[in-house]
N, C-alpha and C positions, 0 to 999 in steps of 0.2 A: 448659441442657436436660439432664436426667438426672441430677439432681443434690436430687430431693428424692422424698419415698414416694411408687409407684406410687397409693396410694388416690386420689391428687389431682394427676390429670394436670399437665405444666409449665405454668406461667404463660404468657400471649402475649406477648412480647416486640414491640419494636420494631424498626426494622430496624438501630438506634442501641442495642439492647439494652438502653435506659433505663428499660424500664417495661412496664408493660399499657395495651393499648390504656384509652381512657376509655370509662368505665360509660355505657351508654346513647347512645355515639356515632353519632351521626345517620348512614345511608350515603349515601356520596362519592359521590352521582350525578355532580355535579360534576366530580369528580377522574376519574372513571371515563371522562367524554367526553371529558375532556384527555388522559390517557392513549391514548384511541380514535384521537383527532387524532391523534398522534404517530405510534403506531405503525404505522396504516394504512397515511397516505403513504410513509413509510419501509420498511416491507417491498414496495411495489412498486417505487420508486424504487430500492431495495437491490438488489435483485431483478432487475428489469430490465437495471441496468449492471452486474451479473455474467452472466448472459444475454447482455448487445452484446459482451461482452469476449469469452466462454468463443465465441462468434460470429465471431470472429474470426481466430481461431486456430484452425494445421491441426495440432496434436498434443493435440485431446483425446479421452482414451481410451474404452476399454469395459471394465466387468468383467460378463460375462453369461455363465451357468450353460447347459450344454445342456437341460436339463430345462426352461428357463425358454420356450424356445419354445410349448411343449405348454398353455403358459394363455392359456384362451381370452379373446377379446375381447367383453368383456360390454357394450355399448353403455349400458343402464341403470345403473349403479355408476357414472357419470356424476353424478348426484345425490348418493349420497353423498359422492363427490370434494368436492363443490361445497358441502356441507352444513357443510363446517369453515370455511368464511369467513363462513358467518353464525354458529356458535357460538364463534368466535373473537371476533365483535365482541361480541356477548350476555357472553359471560364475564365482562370486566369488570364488567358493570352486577348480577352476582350476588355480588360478593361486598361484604359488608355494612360489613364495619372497612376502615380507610386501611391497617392492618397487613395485611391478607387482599388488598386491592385491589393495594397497592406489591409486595408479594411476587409478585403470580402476574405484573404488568406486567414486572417485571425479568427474572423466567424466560421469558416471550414474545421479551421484547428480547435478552434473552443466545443464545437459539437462534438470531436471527436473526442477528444479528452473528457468532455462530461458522461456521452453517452457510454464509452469504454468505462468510465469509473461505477457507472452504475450496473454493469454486468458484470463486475466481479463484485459490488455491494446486493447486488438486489439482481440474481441472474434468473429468465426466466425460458422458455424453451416452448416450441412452435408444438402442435401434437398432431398434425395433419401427416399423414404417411401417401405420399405422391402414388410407390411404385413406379414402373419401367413409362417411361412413357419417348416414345419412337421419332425419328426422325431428326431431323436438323434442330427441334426444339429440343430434343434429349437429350442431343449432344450439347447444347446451353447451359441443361440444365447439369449435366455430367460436369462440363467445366464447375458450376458455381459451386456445388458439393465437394468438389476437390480442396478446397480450401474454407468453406463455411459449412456452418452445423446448425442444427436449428435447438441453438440455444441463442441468449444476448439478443433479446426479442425488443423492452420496453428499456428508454422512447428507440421508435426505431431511425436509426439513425439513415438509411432512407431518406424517409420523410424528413427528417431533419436537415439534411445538406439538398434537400429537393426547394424547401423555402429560402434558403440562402442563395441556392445557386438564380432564382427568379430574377434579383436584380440585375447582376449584371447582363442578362440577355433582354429584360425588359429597357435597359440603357442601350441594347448593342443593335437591338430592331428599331425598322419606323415602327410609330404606333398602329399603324393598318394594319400588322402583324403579330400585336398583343394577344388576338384573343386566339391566333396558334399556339403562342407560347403558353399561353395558360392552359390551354386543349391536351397539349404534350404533359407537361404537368400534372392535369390530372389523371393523363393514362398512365403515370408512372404513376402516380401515386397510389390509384385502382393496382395495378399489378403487383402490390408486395401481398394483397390478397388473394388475388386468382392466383396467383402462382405457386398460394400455399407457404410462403417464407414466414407470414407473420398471422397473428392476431390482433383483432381489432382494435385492441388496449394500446397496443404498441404504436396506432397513427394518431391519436391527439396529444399522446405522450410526446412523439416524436416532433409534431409542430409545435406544441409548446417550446418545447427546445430550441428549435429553427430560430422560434420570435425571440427568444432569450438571448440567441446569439448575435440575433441583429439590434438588440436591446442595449446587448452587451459592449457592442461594438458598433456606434450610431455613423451613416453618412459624411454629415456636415459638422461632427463637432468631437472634442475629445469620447474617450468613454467614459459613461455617468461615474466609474469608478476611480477614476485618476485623482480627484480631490477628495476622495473619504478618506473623513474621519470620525472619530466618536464624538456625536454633540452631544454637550453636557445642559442646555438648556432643559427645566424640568419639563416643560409642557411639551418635547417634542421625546421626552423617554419613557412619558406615561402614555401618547396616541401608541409609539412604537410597542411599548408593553402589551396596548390593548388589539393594535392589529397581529400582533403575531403568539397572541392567545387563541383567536377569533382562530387564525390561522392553523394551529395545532390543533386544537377542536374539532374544529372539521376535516383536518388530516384526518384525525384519529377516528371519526367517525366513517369518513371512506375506505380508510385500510378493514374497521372492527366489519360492517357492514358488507362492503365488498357488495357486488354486482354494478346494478346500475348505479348506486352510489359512490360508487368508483368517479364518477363526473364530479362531483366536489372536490375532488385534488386542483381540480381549474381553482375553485376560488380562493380554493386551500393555498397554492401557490402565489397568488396573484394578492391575497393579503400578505402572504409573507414578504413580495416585492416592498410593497410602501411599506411594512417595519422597517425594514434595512432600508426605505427612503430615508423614513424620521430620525433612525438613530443615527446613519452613517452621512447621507446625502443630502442632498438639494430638491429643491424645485426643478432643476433644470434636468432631474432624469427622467421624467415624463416624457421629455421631446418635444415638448411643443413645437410647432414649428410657426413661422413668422407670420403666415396668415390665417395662425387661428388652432391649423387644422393637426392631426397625431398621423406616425406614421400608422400605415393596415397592419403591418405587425405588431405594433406596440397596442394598438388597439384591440387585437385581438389577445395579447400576454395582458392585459391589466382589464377585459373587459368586466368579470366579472365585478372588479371595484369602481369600476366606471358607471356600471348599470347602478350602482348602489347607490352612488353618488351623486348622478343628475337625479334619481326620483327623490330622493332626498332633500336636494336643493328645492324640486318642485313640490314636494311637500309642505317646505317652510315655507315659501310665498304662494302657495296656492291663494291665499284672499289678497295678496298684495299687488298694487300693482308691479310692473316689470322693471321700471324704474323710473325715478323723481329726479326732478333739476333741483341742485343745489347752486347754483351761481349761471348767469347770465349763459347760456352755451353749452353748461356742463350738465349730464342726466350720469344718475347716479341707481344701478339698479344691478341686476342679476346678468348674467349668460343669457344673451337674446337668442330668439328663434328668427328667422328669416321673415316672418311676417311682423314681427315686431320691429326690428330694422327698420322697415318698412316704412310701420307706421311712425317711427321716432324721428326717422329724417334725418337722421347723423350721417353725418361725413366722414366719421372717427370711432378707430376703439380704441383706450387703451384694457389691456386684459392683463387680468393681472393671477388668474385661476391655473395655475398651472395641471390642475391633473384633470382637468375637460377640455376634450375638444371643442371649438368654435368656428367654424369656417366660414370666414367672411370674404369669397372671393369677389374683388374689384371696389372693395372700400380699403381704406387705409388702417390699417391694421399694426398695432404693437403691443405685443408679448410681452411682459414682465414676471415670468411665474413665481407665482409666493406659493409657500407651502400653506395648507388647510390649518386652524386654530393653532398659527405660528407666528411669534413675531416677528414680523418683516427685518431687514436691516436698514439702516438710513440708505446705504448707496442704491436700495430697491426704488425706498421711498420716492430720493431721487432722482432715478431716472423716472420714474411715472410721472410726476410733475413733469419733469421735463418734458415729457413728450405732451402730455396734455396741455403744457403752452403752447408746442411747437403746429400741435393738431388743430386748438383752438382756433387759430390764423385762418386754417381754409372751412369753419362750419363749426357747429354742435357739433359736441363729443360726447359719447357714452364711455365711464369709469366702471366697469365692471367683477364682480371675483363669483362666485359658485349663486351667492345667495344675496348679495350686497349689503351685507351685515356689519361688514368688519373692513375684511383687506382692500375692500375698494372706498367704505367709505374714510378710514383712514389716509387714501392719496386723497379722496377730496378733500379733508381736512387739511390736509398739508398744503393744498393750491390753494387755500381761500386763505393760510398764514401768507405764501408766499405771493400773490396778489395782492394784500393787504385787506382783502375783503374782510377777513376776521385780525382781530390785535393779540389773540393770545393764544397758547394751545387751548386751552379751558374753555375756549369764545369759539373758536373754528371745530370742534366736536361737538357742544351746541348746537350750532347752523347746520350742520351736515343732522343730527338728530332731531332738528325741528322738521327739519326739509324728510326724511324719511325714518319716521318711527322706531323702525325695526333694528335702528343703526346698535351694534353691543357694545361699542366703545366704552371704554374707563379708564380708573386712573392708572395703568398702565403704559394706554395708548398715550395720552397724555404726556407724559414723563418722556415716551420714545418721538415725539413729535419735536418735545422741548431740545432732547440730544440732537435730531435731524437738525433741526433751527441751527445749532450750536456748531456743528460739524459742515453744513451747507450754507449760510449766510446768505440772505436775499442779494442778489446779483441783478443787473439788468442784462438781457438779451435780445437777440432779433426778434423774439416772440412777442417782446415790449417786458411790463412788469413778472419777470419770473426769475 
């Protein structure tokens, strides 16, 4: 994913990443009841024996906000509560490919399983006392009591199969009808509060989760997790040391703290994600997608390090410009803004920043995500040459990575060996360093340009010299 021009969104992948879906494939009404079967029994069966357990026990806690007394009890938002068990089961039967059907079944099943594992680790319990309350909503609410208990609060899993179940109905409606879907959404979402099921800990808890599981389980491409393994590179086991220090840290400070500082679990989490990038994964779990841009959930599970990470970029070139031409066509600079687009005049990106978003809709757009102070591999290298000949043909191209220090000016070093503009590695990081100052290449980069030389051998193609 993110790895070919935005004009033509990524392929559908499998969950096996072997392929696209098949042309014309019938939908899995079939698979979609089996899946129904499964999951049903199992979230109440799950469900229930974390409920007997967390019932059991006299040390389960509370985390409730004083403000949170003051909402009131809406007997009606009763229905909405209740509206997510029948578009939970309905979900399945809307989406049309095996590949759309297995993806959202996994993200239902993974919520369940995380949220149920944390309510027998970390069980927490609602403290709002309803009382009798009359009529047809009573009898609702009589049903929901019959089998839940107001323990197994945080995250709430609600809200968590509420952000999962989004997509397939935002795929199953025209778009004149999104902002129903979202409308509904949000009154389910309101309704675990009025109706007294939960506390307010338990809904960011609970959407983090949602985004975890669609993290977990992306769209259009394997999951981030299918190819980890332990990398043993040093420079990518001491960022990961130092994000999931940063990470514990500020755990421990929102557990020690507590109240409102309960909100740093966000960033507290959301560091812990790119440790397990750098030690286990890729570039490629970010998600980027082809033109540019992350999904809203992923943006929302990584923002806190997102936010860190662009002011930080704009920190280091704050006096710099945006970006510098090194070779006839080619500008070499940071993550543009729209108005710098603009003014640069390019026809082309290639991007090579994997954990920022860039949305460039209606330019030519390609993703190649390298990981932050990592070194790239030659097949990255690559394919960014390549595309930057390929781009070159219809206009100026901007090479860009977070700060254009390094990972981008390394591919333009690489196109001015593989154009012949420069003769040597040692002569092409020169040029790219005379051309913009700030470039941090050494002899490192060097040595991995020489291996690319050696493993890639200049070729001639349609693009001309590349």
């Amino acid at each position: 994913m993110g790895h070919v021009h935005g004009f033509a969104g990524p392929p559908a992948l499998n969950l096996d990443g072997s392929g696209a879906d098949a042309v014309g494939e019938a939908r899995p009404w079939r698979r979609a009841l089996a899946w129904l079967l499964l999951l049903g029994p199992f979230f109440f069966a799950s469900y229930g024996f974390a409920t007997w357990v967390s019932g059991q026990r006299s040390d389960v806690g509370v985390i409730l906000f004083a403000w949170e007394r003051h909402i009131p009890l809406l007997p009606w938002t009763i229905v909405p509560y209740w509206l997510i068990d029948l578009l939970y089961g309905v979900s399945l039967f809307l989406c049309s490919t095996r590949r759309q059907l297995d993806t959202h079944a996994w993200r239902l099943l993974a919520c369940q399983l995380i949220a149920v594992s944390c309510f027998l680790v970390f069980p927490l319990r609602c403290t709002f006392e309803r009382g009798q309350v009359a009529g047809a909503f009573g009898w609702l609410f009589d049903l929901l009591m019959s089998f839940d208990q107001p323990y197994n609060q945080a995250p709430s899993l609600h809200i968590a199969l509420l952000v999962v179940l989004l997509e397939p109905y935002l795929r199953a409606v025209p778009r004149a009808w999104h902002g129903v879907v979202h409308a509904v959404a949000l009154l389910i979402g309101v309704s675990v509060l009025t109706t007294w099921q939960h506390h307010f800990f338990d809904i960011p808890t609970g959407l983090w989760l949602g985004c975890f599981a669609v993290w977990l389980f992306p769209t259009d491409a394997p999951s981030p997790l299918r190819h980890a393994r332990l990398r043993r590179e040093a420079a990518r086991r001491r960022l990961a040391l130092a994000y999931a220090s940063a990470a514990l840290g500020i755990g421990w400070l929102a557990a020690d703290a507590g109240r409102a500082w309960l909100w740093l679990l966000w960033p507290a989490g959301s560091l812990a994600l790119v440790a397990v990038t750098y030690l286990f994964l890729d570039g490629d779990s970010f998600a980027k997608r082809a033109d540019g841009s992350m999904p809203f959930a992923l943006r929302c599970l990584f923002a806190p390090y997102l936010l860190g990470a662009w002011l930080n970029s704009r920190w280091w070139t704050r006096r710099l410009a945006a970006a510098d031409p090194v070779a006839p066509g080619i500008l070499l600079g940071r993550l543009p803004t729209q108005g710098e687009l603009k003014q640069f005049g390019v026809a082309a990106i290639v991007d090579l920043c994997a954990e920022l978003p860039c949305p460039t809709p209606g330019l030519r757009h390609t993703v190649v995500p390298m990981l932050d102070l990592v070194m790239p591999r030659p097949a990255q290298i690559e394919q960014a040459v390549l595309a930057l000949a390929e781009d070159r043909q219809a206009g100026p191209v901007l090479v860009c990575c977070a700060l254009g220090f390094a990972r981008s000016a390394l591919v333009a070093a690489a196109y001015l060996l593989r154009t012949g503009t420069a003769s040597s590695a040692a002569e092409a990081v020169a040029q790219v360093q005379r051309a913009r100052p700030s470039v941090v290449l050494g002899r490192a980069h060097i040595d991995l340009l020489c291996r690319w030389q050696q493993q890639y051998p200049r070729r001639e193609t349609t693009g001309g010299a590349a």
